[in-house]
MIMI-243590 format. One record per residue (C-alpha): residue number from 1; x, y, z. Coordinates in steps of 0.05 Angstrom, whole numbers, plus 5000, padded with zeros to 4 digits. Layout:
REM residues N
+-----+------+------+------+
|   k |   px |   py |   pz |
+-----+------+------+------+
| NUM |    X |    Y |    Z |
...
+-----+------+------+------+
REM end
This chain:
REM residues 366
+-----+------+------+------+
|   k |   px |   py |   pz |
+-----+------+------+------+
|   1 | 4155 | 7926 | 2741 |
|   2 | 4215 | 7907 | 2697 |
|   3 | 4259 | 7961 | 2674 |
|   4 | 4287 | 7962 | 2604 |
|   5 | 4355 | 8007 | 2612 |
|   6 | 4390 | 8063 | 2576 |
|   7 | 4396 | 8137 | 2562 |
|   8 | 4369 | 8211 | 2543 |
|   9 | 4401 | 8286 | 2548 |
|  10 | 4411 | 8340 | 2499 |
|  11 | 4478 | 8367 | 2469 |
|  12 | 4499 | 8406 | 2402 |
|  13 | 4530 | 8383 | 2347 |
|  14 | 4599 | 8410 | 2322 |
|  15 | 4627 | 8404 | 2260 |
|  16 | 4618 | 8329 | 2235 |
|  17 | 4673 | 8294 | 2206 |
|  18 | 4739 | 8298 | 2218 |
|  19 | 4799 | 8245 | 2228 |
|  20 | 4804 | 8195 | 2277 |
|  21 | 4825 | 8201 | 2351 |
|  22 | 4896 | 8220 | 2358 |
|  23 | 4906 | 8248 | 2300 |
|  24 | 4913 | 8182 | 2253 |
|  25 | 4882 | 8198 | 2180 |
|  26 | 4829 | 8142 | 2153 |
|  27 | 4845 | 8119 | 2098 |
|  28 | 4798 | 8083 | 2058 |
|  29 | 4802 | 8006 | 2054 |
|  30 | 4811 | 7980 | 1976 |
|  31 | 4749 | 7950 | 1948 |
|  32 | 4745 | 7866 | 1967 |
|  33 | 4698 | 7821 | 1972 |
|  34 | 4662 | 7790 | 2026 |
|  35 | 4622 | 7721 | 2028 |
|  36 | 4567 | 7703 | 2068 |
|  37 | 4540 | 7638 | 2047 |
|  38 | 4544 | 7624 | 1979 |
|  39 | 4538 | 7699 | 1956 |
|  40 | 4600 | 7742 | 1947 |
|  41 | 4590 | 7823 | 1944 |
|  42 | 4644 | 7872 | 1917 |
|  43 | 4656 | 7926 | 1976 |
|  44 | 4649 | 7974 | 1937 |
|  45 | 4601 | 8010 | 1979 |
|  46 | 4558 | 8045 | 1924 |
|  47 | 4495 | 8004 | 1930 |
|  48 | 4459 | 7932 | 1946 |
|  49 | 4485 | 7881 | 1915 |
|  50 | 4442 | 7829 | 1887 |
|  51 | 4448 | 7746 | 1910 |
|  52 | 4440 | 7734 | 1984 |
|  53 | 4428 | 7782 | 2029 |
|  54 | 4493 | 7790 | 2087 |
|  55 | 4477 | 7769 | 2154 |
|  56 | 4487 | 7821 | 2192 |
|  57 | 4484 | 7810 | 2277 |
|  58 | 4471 | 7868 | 2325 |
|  59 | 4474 | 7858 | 2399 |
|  60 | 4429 | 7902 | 2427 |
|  61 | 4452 | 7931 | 2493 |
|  62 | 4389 | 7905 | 2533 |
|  63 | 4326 | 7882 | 2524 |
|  64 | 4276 | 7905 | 2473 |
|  65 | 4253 | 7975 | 2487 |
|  66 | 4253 | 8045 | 2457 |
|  67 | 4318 | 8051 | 2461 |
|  68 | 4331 | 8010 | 2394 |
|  69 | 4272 | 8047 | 2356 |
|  70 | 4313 | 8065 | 2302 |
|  71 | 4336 | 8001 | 2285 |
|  72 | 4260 | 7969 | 2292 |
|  73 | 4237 | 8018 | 2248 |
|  74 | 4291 | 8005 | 2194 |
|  75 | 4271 | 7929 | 2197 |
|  76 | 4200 | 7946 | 2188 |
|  77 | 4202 | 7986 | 2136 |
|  78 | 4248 | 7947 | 2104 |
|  79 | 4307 | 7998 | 2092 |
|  80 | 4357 | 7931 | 2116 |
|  81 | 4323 | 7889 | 2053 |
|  82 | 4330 | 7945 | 2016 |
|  83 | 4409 | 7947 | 2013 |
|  84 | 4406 | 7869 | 2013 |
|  85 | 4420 | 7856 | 2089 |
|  86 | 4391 | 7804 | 2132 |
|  87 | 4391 | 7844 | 2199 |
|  88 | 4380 | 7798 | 2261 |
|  89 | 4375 | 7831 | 2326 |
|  90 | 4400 | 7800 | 2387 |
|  91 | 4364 | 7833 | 2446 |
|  92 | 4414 | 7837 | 2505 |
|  93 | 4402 | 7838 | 2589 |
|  94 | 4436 | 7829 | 2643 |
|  95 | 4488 | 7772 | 2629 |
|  96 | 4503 | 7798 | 2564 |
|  97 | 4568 | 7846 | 2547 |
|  98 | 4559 | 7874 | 2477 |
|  99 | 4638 | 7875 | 2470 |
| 100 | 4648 | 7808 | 2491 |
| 101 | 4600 | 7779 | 2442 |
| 102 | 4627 | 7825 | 2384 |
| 103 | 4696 | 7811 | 2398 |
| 104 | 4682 | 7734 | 2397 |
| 105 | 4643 | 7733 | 2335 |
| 106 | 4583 | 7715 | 2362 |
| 107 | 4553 | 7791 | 2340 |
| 108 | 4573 | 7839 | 2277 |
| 109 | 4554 | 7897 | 2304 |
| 110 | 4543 | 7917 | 2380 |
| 111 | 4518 | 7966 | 2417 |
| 112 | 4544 | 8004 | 2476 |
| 113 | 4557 | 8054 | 2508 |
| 114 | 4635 | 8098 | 2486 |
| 115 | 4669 | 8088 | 2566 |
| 116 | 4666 | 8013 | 2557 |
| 117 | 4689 | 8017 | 2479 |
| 118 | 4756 | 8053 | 2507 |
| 119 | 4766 | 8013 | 2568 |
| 120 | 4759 | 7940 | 2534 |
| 121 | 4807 | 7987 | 2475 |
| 122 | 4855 | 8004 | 2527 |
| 123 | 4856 | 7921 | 2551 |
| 124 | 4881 | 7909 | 2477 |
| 125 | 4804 | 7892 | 2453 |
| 126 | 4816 | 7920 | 2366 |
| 127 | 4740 | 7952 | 2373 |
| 128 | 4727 | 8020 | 2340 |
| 129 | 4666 | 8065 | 2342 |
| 130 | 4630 | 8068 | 2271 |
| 131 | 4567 | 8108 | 2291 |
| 132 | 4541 | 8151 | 2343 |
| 133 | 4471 | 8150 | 2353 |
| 134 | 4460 | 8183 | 2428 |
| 135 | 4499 | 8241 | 2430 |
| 136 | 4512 | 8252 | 2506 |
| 137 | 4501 | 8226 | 2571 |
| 138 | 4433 | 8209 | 2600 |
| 139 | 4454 | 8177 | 2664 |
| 140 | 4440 | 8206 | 2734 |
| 141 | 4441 | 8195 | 2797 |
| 142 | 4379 | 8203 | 2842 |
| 143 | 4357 | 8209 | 2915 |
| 144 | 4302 | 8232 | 2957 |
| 145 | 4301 | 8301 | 2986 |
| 146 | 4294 | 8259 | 3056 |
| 147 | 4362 | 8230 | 3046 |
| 148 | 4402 | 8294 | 3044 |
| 149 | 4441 | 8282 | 2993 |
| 150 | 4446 | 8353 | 2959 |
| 151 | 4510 | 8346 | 2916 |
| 152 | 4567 | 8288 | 2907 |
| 153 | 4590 | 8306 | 2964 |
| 154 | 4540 | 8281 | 3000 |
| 155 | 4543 | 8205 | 2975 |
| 156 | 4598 | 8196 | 3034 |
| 157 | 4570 | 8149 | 3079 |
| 158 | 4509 | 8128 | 3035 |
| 159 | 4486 | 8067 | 3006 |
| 160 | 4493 | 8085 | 2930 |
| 161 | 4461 | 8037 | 2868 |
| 162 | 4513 | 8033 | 2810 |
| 163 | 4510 | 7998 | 2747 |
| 164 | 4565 | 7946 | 2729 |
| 165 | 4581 | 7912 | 2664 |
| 166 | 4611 | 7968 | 2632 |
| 167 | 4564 | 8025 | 2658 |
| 168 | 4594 | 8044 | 2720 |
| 169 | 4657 | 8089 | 2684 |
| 170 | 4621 | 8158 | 2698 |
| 171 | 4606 | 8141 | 2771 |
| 172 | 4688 | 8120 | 2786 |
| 173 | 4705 | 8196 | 2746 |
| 174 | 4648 | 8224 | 2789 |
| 175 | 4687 | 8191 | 2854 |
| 176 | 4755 | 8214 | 2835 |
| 177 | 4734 | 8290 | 2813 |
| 178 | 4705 | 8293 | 2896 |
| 179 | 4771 | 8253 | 2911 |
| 180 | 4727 | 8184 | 2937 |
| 181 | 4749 | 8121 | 2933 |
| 182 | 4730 | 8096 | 2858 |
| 183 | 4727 | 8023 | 2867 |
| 184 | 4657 | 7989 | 2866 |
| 185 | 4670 | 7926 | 2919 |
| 186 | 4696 | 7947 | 2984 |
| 187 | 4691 | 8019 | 2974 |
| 188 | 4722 | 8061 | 3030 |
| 189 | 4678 | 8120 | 3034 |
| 190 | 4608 | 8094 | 3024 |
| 191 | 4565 | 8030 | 3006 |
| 192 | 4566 | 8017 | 2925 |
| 193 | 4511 | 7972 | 2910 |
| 194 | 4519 | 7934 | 2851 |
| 195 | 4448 | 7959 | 2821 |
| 196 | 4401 | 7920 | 2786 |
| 197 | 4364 | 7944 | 2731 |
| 198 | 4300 | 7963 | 2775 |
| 199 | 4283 | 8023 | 2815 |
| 200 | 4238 | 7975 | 2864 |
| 201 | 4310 | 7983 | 2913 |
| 202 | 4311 | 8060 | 2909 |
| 203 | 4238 | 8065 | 2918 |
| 204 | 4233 | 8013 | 2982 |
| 205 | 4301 | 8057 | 3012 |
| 206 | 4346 | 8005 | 3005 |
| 207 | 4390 | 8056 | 2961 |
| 208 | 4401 | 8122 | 2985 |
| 209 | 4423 | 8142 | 2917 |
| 210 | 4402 | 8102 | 2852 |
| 211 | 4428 | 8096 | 2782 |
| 212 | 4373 | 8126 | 2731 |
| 213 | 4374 | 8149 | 2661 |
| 214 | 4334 | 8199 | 2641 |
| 215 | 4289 | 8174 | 2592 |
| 216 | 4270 | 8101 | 2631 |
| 217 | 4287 | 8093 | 2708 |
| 218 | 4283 | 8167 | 2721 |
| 219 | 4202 | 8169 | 2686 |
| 220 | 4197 | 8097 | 2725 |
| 221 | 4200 | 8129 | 2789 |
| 222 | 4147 | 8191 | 2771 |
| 223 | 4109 | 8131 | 2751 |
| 224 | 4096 | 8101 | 2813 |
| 225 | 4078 | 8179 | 2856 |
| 226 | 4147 | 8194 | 2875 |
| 227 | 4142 | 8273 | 2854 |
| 228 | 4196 | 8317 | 2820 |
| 229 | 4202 | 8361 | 2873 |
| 230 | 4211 | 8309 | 2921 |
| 231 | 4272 | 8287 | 2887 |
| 232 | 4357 | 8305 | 2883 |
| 233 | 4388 | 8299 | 2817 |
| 234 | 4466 | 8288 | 2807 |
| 235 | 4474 | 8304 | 2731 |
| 236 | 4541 | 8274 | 2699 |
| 237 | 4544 | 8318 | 2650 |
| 238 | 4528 | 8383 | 2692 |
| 239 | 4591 | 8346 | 2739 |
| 240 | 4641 | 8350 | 2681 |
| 241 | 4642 | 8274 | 2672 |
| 242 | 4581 | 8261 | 2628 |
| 243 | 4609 | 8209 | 2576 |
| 244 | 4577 | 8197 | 2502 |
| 245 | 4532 | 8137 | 2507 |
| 246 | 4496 | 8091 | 2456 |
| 247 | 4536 | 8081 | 2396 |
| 248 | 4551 | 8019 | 2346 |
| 249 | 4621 | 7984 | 2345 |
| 250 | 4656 | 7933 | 2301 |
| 251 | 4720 | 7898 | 2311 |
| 252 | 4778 | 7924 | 2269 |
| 253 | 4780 | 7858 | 2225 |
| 254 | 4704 | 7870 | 2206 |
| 255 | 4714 | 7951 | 2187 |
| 256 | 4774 | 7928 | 2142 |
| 257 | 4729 | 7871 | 2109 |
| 258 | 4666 | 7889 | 2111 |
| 259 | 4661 | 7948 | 2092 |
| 260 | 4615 | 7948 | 2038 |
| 261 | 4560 | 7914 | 2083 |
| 262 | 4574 | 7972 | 2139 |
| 263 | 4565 | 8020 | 2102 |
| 264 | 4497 | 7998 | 2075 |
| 265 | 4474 | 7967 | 2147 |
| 266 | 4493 | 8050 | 2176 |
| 267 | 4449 | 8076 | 2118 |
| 268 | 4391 | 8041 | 2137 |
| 269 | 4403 | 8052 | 2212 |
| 270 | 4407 | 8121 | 2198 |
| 271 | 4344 | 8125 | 2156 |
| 272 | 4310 | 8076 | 2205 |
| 273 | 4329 | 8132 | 2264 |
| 274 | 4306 | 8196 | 2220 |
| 275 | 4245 | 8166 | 2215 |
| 276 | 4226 | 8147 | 2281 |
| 277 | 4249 | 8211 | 2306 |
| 278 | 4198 | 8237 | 2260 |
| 279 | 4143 | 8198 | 2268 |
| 280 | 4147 | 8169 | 2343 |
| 281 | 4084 | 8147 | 2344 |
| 282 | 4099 | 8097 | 2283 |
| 283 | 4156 | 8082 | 2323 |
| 284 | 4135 | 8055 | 2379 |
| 285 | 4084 | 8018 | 2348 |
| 286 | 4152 | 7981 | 2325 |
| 287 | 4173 | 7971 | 2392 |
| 288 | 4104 | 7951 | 2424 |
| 289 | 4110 | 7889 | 2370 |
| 290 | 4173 | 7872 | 2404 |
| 291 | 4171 | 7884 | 2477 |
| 292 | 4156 | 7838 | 2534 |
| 293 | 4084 | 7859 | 2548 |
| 294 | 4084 | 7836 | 2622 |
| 295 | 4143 | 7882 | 2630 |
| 296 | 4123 | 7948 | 2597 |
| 297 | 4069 | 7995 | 2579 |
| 298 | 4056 | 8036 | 2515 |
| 299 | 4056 | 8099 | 2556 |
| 300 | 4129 | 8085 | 2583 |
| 301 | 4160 | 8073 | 2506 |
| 302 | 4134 | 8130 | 2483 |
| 303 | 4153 | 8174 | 2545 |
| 304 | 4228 | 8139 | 2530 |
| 305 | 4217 | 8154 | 2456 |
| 306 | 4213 | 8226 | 2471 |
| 307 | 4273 | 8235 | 2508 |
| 308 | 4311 | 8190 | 2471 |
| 309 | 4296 | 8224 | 2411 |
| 310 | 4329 | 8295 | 2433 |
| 311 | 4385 | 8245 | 2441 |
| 312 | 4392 | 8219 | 2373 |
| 313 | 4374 | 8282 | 2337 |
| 314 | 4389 | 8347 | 2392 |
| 315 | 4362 | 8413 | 2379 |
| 316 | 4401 | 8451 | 2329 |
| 317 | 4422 | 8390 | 2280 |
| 318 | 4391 | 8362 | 2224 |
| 319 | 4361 | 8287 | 2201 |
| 320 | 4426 | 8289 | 2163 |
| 321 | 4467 | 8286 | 2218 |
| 322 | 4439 | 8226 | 2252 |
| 323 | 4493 | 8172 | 2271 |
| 324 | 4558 | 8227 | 2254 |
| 325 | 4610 | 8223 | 2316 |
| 326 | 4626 | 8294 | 2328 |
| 327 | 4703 | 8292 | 2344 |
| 328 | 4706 | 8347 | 2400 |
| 329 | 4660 | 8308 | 2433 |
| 330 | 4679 | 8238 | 2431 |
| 331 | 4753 | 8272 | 2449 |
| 332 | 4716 | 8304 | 2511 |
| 333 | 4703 | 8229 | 2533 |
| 334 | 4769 | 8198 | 2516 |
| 335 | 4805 | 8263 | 2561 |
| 336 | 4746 | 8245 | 2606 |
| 337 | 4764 | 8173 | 2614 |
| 338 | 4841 | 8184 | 2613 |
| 339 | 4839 | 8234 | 2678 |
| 340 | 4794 | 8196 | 2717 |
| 341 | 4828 | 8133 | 2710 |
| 342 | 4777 | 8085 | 2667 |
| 343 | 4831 | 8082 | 2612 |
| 344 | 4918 | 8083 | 2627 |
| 345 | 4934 | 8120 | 2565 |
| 346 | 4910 | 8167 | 2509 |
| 347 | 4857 | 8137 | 2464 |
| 348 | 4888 | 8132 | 2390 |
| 349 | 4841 | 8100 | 2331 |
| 350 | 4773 | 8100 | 2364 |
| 351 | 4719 | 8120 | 2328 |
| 352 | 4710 | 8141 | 2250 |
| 353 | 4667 | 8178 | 2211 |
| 354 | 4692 | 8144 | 2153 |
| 355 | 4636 | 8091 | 2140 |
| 356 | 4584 | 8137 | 2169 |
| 357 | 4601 | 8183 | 2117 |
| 358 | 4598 | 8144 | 2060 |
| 359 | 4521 | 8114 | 2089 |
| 360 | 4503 | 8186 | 2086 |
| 361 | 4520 | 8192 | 2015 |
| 362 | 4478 | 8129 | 1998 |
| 363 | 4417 | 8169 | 2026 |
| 364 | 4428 | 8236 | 1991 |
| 365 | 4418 | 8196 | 1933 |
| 366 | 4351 | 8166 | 1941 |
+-----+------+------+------+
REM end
């Protein structure tokens, strides 16, 4: 069976809001305009403007799956046409880097997970968070009981599945909290395994551990009679080095100039997620239309609609509050990254609540 990839977990919100990483105030950019095609729009950020709709790219961070509800679900509905956007989304997989293609211009918006925003930042990569959709980590690592591995300490000498590509950040943080070597080729204290994104490895014991997210590869496993009890979990975040996941980026250039179209492409996100959140069933039904059916079931999305739900909305917050970075916890990950060696220096400028913000205030007025 083909696995689709990424994320669950539960955390609080905090206060929402708040200035941007290191202190640097966001200041508004003055109204332009922006052409795409033969239409020009005022930025003004108020409404939809009439004439052609913007183009507006997203690069999924892999294939089609539950995952991306929210964004299905805005499409379907038509909450994108609404604010005069032509939303195209680019599915992703294995040999695509959501960074690479925004920074390049062949995507608008990507999607990715916050690690891999600050350590393509800290290269000198001008990407900034605009919304955060998961709000924690849903990444584990597994094993069976049989293997003995009972804690992180016990991945010395193991064969051990990572993910690469930008996903492997928590795992080197996990290595350097127990003080193992970090590095993915030719590590010193155990075999990393440059996982692929299947479990059929881990459940044939070629892995002793495996990479698993809670809401896909973990369920996968259930799914074929491997039993709860019969399995180990290493959770990042109970390990101190759980790192905020899914969230959408832009290139500096494109939050200075397109701001206008942001800001309506983050209001319909956000009203695509609060909806699928609140009807899942409706949801998936958006998904099923868009999935690989020889990879897939119905049963699996909406098990990974479930958990990835307590991810966009956690227990505690409101609809309101879908898409909001919360700053204590995207400064948890940056302190994260910084002691455990994925980035060389402080994050400044990362994220902003700025456009986010202003999408909820579109909203509140329907």
């Amino acid at each position: 069976m083909n696995i689709r990839k990424h994320l669950g977990s539960l955390l609080l919100l905090g206060a929402l809001g708040g200035p941007l990483l290191g202190g640097c105030g966001d200041t508004a950019a003055a109204p332009t305009a922006v052409t795409t095609g033969s239409a020009t729009t005022a930025t003004t950020g108020s409404s939809a403007s009439a004439g052609t709709p913007d183009k507006v790219r997203l690069q999924l961070k892999w294939l089609h799956q539950a995952q991306f509800a929210g964004y299905y679900v805005a499409a379907d509905k038509g909450y994108y046409k609404a604010r005069n956007l032509d939303v195209e989304l680019l599915p992703g997989g294995p040999d695509v880097v959501p960074s690479q293609k925004v920074a390049t211009g062949a995507a608008d918006v990507g999607i990715d997970w916050v690690g891999s925003l600050l350590a393509n930042r800290d290269k000198g990569q001008p990407l900034v968070d605009v919304g955060q959709f998961f709000q924690s980590s849903g990444l584990y690592l597994i094993s069976k009981k049989s293997s003995g591995i009972k804690s992180p300490a016990d991945l010395k000498g193991k064969k051990v599945g990572v993910w690469t590509g930008g996903n492997e950040f928590e795992f080197r943080a996990l290595m350097d909290k127990y003080k193992f070597d970090n590095s993915i080729d030719n590590n010193k204290d155990m075999t990393v395994i440059k996982q692929g994104f299947e479990m059929d490895t881990f459940l044939n014991g070629q892995l002793d551990a495996a990479s698993a997210t809670t809401y896909n590869e973990y369920p996968v496993v259930l799914e074929a009679g491997v039993k709860p009890e019969e399995i180990n979990i290493i959770n990042y975040n109970s390990e101190g080095v759980g790192m905020l996941e899914d969230h959408t980026f832009v290139t500096e250039d494109t939050r200075k100039n397109r701001r206008d179209v942001l800001i309506r492409f983050l209001a319909a996100s956000q009203q695509g997620w609060m909806d699928a959140v609140k009807d899942q069933k409706a949801a998936v039904d958006a998904v099923m239309k868009r999935v690989d059916p020889a990879g897939t079931t119905r049963v699996h999305q909406e098990s990974m609609m479930r958990e990835v739900a307590k991810l966009v909305q956690p227990d505690g917050t409101t609809p309101e509050q879908v898409g909001f970075i919360v700053p204590a916890r995207f400064q948890t990950t940056a302190d994260i990254a910084l002691k455990f060696n994925v980035i060389s220096k402080p994050a400044q400028n990362a994220y902003t609540n700025d456009l986010i913000e202003a999408a909820a205030k579109l909203n509140a007025q329907k």
